[in-house]
C-alpha positions, -999 to 999 in steps of 0.1 A, spaced: 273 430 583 277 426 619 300 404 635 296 386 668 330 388 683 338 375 723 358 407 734 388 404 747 377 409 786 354 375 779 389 361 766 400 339 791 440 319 790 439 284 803 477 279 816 494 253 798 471 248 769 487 284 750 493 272 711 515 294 688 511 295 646 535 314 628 512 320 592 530 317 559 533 345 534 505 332 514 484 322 542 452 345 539 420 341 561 402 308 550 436 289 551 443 303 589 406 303 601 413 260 591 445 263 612 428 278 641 401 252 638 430 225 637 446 237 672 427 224 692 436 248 721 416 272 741 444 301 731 463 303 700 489 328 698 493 338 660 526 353 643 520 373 609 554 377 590 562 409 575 556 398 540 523 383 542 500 413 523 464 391 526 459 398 566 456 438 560 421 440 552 399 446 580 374 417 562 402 394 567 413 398 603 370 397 608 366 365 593 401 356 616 376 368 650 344 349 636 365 321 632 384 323 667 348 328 684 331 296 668 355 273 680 357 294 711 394 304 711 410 328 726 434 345 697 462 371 699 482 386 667 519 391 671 528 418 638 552 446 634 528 462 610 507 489 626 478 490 599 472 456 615 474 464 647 446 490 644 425 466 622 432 438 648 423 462 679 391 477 660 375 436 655 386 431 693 419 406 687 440 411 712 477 423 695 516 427 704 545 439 685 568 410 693 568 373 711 589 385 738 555 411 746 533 382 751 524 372 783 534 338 793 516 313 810 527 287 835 539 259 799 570 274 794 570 246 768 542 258 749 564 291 739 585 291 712 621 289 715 648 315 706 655 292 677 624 287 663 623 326 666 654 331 650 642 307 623 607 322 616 630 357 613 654 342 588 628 325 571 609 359 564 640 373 556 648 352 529 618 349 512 619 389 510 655 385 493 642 361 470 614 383 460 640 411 452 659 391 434 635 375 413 620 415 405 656 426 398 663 400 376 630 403 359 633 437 349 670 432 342 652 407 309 625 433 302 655 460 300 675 435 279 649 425 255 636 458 250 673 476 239 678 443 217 641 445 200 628 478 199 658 501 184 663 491 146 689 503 121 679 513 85 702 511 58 691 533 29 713 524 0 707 536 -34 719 510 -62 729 517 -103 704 514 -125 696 504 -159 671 521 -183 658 493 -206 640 499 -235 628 478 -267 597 468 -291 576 440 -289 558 436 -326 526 416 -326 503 404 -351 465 406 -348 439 376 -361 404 375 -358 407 343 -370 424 332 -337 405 329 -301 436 330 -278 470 348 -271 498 329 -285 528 336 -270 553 318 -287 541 335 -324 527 363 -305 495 362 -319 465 384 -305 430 376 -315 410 403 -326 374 410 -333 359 425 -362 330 449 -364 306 460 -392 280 485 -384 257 502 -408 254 537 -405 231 565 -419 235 605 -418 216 633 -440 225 669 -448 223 704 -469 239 730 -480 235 761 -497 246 761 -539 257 795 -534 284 807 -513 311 828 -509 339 799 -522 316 797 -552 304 828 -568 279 820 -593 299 841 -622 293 820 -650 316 794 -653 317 759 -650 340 744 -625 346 708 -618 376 684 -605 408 671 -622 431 642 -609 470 645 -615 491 609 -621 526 612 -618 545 594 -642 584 597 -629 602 589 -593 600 627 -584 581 649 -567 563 672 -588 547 705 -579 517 715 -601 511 757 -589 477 772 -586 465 786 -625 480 758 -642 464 754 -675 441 725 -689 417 721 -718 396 696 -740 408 684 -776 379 709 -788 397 742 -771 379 745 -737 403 758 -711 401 757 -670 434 765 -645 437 747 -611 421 770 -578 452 755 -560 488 746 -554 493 701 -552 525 684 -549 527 649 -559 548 622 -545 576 610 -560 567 572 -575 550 564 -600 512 562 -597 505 591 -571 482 610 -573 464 643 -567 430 655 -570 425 695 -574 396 715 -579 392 736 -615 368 765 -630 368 774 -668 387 804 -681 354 823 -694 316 817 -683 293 803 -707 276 768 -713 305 754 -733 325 749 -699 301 720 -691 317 690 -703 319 655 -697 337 632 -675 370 622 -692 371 658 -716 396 675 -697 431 658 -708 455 679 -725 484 698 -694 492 730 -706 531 735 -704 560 710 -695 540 690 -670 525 676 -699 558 655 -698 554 642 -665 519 632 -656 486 631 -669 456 645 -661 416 635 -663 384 648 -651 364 618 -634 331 639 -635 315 665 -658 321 699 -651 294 724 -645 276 755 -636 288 774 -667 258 800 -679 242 830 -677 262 849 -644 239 852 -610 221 815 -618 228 793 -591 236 755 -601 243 721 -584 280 714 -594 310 689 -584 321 717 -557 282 712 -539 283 671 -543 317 671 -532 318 697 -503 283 681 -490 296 646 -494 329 659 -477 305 672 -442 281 641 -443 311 618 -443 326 640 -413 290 637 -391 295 596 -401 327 592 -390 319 608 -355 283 584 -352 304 557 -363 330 565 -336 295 570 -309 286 534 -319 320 516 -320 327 530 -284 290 519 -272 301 482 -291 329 479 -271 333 457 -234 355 462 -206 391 468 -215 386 467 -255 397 495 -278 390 500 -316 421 500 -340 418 536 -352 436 527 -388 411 496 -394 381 519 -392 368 518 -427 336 541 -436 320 534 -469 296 549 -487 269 520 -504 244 542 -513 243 584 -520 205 601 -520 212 635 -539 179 655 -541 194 674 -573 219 665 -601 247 678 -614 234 712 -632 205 716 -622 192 749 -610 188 750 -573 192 767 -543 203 743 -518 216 706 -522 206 678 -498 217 644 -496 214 607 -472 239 590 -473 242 551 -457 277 535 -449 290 507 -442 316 509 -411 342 480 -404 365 480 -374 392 459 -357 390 456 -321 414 440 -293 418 438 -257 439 457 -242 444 443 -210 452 407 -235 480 431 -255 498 441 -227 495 405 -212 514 393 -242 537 418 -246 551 411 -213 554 376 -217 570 381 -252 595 411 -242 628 393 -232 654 422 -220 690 416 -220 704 425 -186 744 434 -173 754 406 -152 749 410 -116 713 434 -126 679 421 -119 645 438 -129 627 467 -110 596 448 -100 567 463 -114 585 488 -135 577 482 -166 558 506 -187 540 499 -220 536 527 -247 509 539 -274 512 506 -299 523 519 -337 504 501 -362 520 491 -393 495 472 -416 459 467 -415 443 445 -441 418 419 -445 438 393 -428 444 417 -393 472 442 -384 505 444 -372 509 468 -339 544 478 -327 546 480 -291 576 498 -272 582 490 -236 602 503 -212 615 493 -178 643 496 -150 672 468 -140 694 478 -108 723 461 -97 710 433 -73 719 442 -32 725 414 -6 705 429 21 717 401 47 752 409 39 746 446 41 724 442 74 757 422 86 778 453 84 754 477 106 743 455 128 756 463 169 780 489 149 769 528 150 761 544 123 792 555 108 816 530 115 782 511 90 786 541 68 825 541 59 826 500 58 799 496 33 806 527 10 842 512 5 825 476 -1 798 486 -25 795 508 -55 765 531 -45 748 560 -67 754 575 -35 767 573 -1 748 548 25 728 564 52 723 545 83 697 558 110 689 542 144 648 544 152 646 556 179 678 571 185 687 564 221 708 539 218 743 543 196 732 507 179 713 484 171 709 442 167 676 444 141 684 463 107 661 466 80 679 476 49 659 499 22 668 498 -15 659 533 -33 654 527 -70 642 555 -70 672 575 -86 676 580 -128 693 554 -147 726 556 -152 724 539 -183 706 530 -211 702 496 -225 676 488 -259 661 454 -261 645 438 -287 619 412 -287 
């Protein structure tokens, strides 16, 4: 943009009328170009102090020559500072390093005096001194704030802990809706599915030669408070003479009332080895004395060798593998029963049998043997997010004075279940947990705070009984202290005791 500026040969000096300004140091060009306007006087001698920084920009000392030209003034800079010189010479503003280089004109009174001189300089001069002060102060407080808030000591301190352990026992109702803490009662659902499965197998196999005899089952009662062994071969027959032997070894238990079922084939093949249910009574030898035996179902497959025949072993074994392919549908349809967080009761499944489809009987002359089989399937079911709600709630350790609880520490086992009936079951659930001796971290921060780190070290290993030895760190490390401290309990470390709790 160009600038019309009078040049300094078309500046003229009318004696007596000379005006001096001395600018502040935050004068910048508007304010002055209103000074200049303010003079009133053809020529207006203008002082820049050293620490005014808004007069170096050649746009400023051209707005200072526009504004000197509209009101038709003749102006001169008086500055030290040679980048304003040049900028002052290039816009045609006449410019001298000091009063005393100014020429005077015939108003000796229009001239500053030494004083005022003197003043302007000291004023200048102070304001610099100020300005240094205030910086050196200033970063005196960032330097003061920044070694008293950035550097922190951590205090790693590793407290004695206690292993707690007990056994919360609850008691599940469907006929309740809600936890009950106080009882500890968990409601529970129950579930009845009906489930159907089908299968075959061959008569004859290698478990079974068909030689001829008839084979069947026999069950074993124990009569005395002993356990009672009954070998493989032991000897059994009718009233009317028909003997079998047991195909393998069953102990008893010892109470009265147990008992044991075992598979059994005739001593000799022939037809008379078929007999009915409830023949087969009389215990060869001195178990005879001890228990009593009975065959629930006839006995067959005794006849000519090489024949094969549907006997106990087929209904039983095919029973035995229809049962097996239940139990896993059963399991496929209690999981796809289930919502979120629910688990079955594995001891309150129940699979029975309401109605068995054989396609051959008992002795008759077959093949294979098939048979469908439909079951009714009952299950408990509970929430598991619910049981360990309540087990929580209900588990009351006893702590060592002074010890507090690990937050978040406790751990909930595999509930043992101890009845299941018509009314529910009984689950006992163990728990475990940690307890560490409680730490007064402002009392602790106390002790490393503005101290270095092992002066912290010895005081609060004497003072406190650690697992280990107290480790104090200063982050970041260049300075031998520090004011903040953040103090960090490790409960990490094994128990050092063990303490059982019981609901």
């Amino acid at each position: 943009m160009a600038v019309d500026v009078v040049s300094s040969a078309r500046q003229r000096s009318v004696p007596g009328q000379t005006r001096y300004l001395v600018a502040e140091s935050s004068d910048h060009a508007a304010s002055l170009a209103l000074k200049l306007a303010a003079a009133a006087s053809p020529r207006v001698i203008l002082v820049i102090p050293d620490d005014n920084a808004y007069l170096d920009s050649p746009v400023a000392l051209r707005i200072l020559a526009r504004a000197a030209n509209r009101e038709s003034i003749s102006l001169a800079l008086v500055t030290r500072r040679r980048r304003l010189q040049r900028a002052a010479t290039i816009e045609g503003i006449a410019v001298f390093p000091t009063l005393s280089s100014v020429p005077r004109d015939q108003d000796p009174d229009a001239l500053p005096s030494p004083v005022q001189e003197s003043i302007a300089r000291l004023t200048s001069a102070a304001r610099q001194s100020v300005s240094w002060l205030v910086a050196v102060s200033l970063a005196i407080v960032i330097v003061a704030v920044i070694a008293l808030g950035v550097p922190r000591a951590v205090v790693y301190v590793r407290p004695v802990t206690d292993r707690l352990s007990g056994t919360v026992r609850v008691q599940v109702s469907p006929d309740i809706s809600e936890p009950d803490v106080t009882r500890v009662l968990l409601p529970g659902r129950t579930v009845y599915l009906l489930v159907q499965s089908s299968g075959t197998i061959p008569v004859s196999s290698k478990d079974h030669p068909m030689d001829g005899r008839a084979v069947g089952y026999i069950t074993f009662e124990n009569r005395v408070n002993d356990r009672v062994t009954v070998p493989k071969g032991t000897d059994l027959s009718t009233f009317s003479g028909v003997h079998f032997e047991t195909t393998r070894t069953v102990v008893l238990d010892d109470h009265p009332g147990a008992t044991a079922v075992v598979p059994i084939v005739a001593s000799a093949p022939g037809a008379f080895g078929n007999v009915s249910r409830g023949q087969i009574v009389v215990i060869g030898g001195r178990l005879r004395w001890v228990m009593v035996a009975v065959n629930e179902d006839p006995t067959a497959g005794g006849g000519p060798p090489g024949q094969p025949i549907v006997t106990p072993w087929e209904t039983h074994k095919l029973l035995d593998q229809v049962m097996a392919d239940t139990k896993t549908k059963a399991q496929q349809r209690l999981a796809e029963s289930l919502s979120s967080d629910e688990f079955v009761i594995p001891e309150s499944v129940e699979i029975t049998p309401i109605e068995e489809s054989f396609d051959h009987a008992i002795g008759d002359s077959a093949s294979s043997l098939g048979v469908h089989v439909q079951s009714r399937v009952k299950a408990l079911i509970i929430n598991r997010r619910s049981l360990d709600n309540l087990v929580m709630q209900a588990w009351h350790p006893v702590l060592r004075s002074g010890f507090v609880p690990v937050p978040n520490s406790i751990q909930i086992g595999t509930p043992a279940v101890t009845r299941v009936d018509s009314t529910g079951a009984t689950l006992d659930v163990p728990l475990t947990a940690t307890a560490y001796a409680e730490v007064n971290t402002d009392r602790i921060a106390s002790y490393a705070r503005l101290r270095s780190p092992a002066a912290a070290e010895h005081d609060l290993a004497r003072l406190y009984g650690f697992v280990a030895p107290p480790k104090v760190t200063i982050v970041p490390g260049w300075l031998p202290f520090a004011y903040r401290v953040q103090v960090v309990v490790d409960m990490s470390v094994m128990p050092t005791t063990s303490a059982a709790s019981k609901s």
